[in-house]
NUTI-467092 format. One record per residue (C-alpha): residue in three letters; y, x, z. Coordinates in steps of 0.02 Angstrom, whole numbers, plus 50000, padded with zeros to 5 digits. Layout:
ALAYXZ...
# end
This chain:
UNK498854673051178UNK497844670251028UNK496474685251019UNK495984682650866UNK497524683250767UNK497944701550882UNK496174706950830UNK496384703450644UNK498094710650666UNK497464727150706UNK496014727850592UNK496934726450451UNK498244738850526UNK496934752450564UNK496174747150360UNK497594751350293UNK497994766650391UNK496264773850388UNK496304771150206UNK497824779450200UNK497314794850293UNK495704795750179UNK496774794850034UNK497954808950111UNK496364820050126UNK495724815949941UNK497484820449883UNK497404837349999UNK495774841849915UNK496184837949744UNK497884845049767UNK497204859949826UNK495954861349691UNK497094858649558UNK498404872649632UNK496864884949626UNK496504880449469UNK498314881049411UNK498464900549481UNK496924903449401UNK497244900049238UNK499014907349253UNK498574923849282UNK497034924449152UNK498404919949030UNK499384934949104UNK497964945949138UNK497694944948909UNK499624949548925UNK499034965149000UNK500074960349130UNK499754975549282UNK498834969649446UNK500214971649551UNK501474959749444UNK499844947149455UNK499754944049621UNK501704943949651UNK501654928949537UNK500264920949620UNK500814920749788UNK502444914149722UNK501674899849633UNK500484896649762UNK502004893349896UNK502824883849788UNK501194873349766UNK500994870449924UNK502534863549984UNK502624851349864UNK500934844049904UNK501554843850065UNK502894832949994UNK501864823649898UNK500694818150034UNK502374812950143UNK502624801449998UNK501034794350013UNK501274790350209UNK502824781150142UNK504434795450199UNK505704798150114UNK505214813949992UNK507154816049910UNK507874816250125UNK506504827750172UNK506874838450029UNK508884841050090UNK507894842850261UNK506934855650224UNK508384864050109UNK509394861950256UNK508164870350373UNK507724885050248UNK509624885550228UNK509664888950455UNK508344899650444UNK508974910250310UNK510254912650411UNK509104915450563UNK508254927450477UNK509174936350357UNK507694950850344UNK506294938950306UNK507364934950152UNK507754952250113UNK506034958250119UNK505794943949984UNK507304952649866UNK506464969949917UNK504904964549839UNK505424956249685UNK506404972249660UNK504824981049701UNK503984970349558UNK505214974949422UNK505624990949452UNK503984997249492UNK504275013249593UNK502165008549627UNK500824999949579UNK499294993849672UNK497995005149687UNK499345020349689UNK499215031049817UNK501035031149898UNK502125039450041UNK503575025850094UNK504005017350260UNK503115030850359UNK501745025450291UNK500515038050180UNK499145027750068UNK498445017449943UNK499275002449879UNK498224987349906UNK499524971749851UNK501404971749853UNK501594953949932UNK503214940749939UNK503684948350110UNK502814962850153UNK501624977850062UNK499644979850091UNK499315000350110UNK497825007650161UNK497845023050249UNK496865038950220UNK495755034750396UNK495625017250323UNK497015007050434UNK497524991250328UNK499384994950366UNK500844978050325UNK502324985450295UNK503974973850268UNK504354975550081UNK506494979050128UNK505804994150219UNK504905001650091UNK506364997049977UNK507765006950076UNK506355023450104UNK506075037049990UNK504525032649911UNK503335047349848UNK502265041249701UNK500715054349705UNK499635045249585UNK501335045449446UNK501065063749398UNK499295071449330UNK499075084349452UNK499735087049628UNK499895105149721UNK498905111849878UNK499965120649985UNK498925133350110UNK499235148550187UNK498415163350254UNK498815180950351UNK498195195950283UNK498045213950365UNK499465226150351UNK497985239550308UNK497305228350168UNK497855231249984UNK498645213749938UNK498325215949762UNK496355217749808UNK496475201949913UNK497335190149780UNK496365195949657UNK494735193549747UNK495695176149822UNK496105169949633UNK494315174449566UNK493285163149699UNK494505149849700UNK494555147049519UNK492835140449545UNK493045128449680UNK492745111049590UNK494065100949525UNK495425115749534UNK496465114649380UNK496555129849268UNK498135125149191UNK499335127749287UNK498315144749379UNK497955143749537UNK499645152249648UNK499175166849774UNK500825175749801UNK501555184649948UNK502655174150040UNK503175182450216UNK502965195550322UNK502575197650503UNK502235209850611UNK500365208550579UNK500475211650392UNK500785199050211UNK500735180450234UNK499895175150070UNK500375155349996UNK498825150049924UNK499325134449796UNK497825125849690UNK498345111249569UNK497145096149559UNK497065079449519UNK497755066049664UNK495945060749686UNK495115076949705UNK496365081849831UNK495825084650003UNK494135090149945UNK495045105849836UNK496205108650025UNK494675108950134UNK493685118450003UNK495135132249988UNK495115131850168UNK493235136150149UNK493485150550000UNK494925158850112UNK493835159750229UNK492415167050151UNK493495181850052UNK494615187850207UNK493115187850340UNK491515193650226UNK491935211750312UNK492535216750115UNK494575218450200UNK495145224350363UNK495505209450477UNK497425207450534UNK497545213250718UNK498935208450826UNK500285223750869UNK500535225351047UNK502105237051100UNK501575252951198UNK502625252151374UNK503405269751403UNK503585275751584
# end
């Protein structure tokens, strides 16, 4: 057995396939440098389009897939496979999963119909999917949302798709909707009055349209009162926990009598 020829042998075998590995990893870096660059200067092009945020990324995840997997290819040609049989491979085996998983591919239609017909954009702030918050990316296969107590909620795109969707951020103003029980032995005119007057100067309320305060039931107690600011989406919760506050302060200063539950009188 002639050593030398066997060590030769395999130094120029693990050359040539160290070199090949290196040259793999130069083409991985440069390839990945080049897709970067390529989605960068895609959507600055866009982004002078006035293209909106939400249409931005959309694109640039797509582009960035398709990026990928054919570097992927790319570096299989290198190694020496067969790029055009890999591609019917993996054509076939998108084809079987497809199949597999029919809604990873409708999530995918979901959000390109998500894209152009724009029920939301990011940075709305959105009810859909069971889901109640802002919009943080509308992805290939799913939908970023944060939630008011700051949960980073994924929701798949196809479900948000087939929901209702509520769009508060469409619309200029949004409505509060409180309520409050009054005393039967109060004069309700007196109390909306006095109700309209101090919350017309809670921060942020709109004055146009006036702030509701309107009888809306009766119980045995007395009026039930709906109390309805209008305010802006962002201002929201702090106008419903500072008409929360206001109610508070007209019906139990001592200025009305306080509502007082009936009890029936047993007869003997």
């Amino acid at each position: 057995m002639d050593w030398s020829n066997i060590l030769k042998t395999v130094e120029s075998t693990v050359t040539g396939v160290g070199l090949q590995v290196i040259g793999a990893i130069l083409l991985y870096i440069v390839g990945r440098w080049l897709i970067n660059f390529a989605i960068g200067m895609v959507q600055k092009g866009l982004s002078r389009q006035k293209i909106e945020p939400t249409l931005l990324r959309f694109i640039g995840n797509t582009i960035s897939v398709v990026l990928n997997i054919t570097l992927v290819i790319a570096i299989l040609g290198y190694f020496g496979v067969q790029t055009t049989s890999f591609a019917a491979l993996l054509a076939g085996a998108g084809l079987a999963i497809g199949s597999a998983w029919g809604g990873l591919l409708a999530n995918f239609a979901a959000g390109v119909f998500l894209v152009v017909l724009r029920p939301f954009k990011v940075g709305d702030f959105i009810s859909a999917g069971g889901i109640t918050g802002t919009v943080e990316e509308v992805g290939l296969f799913v939908t970023t949302i944060d939630t008011p107590d700051n949960i980073r909620t994924f929701v798949g795109n196809n479900k948000l798709f087939s929901d209702n969707i509520q769009n508060f951020s469409t619309n200029s103003y949004r409505r509060v909707d409180l309520t409050a029980q009054i005393s039967g032995a109060a004069d309700p005119h007196q109390v909306i009055t006095a109700l309209q007057q101090r919350i017309a100067r809670i921060p942020n309320v709109n004055s146009k349209p006036a702030p509701d305060v309107v009888i809306t039931a009766f119980t045995a107690v007395g009026p039930v009162l709906a109390i309805r600011p209008y305010t802006n989406n962002e201002h929201y919760w702090q106008v419903y926990f500072d008409t929360n506050m206001a109610i508070r302060e007209v019906l139990g200063d001592g200025a009305f009598p306080a509502p007082m539950p009936v009890f029936g009188i047993q007869q003997v």
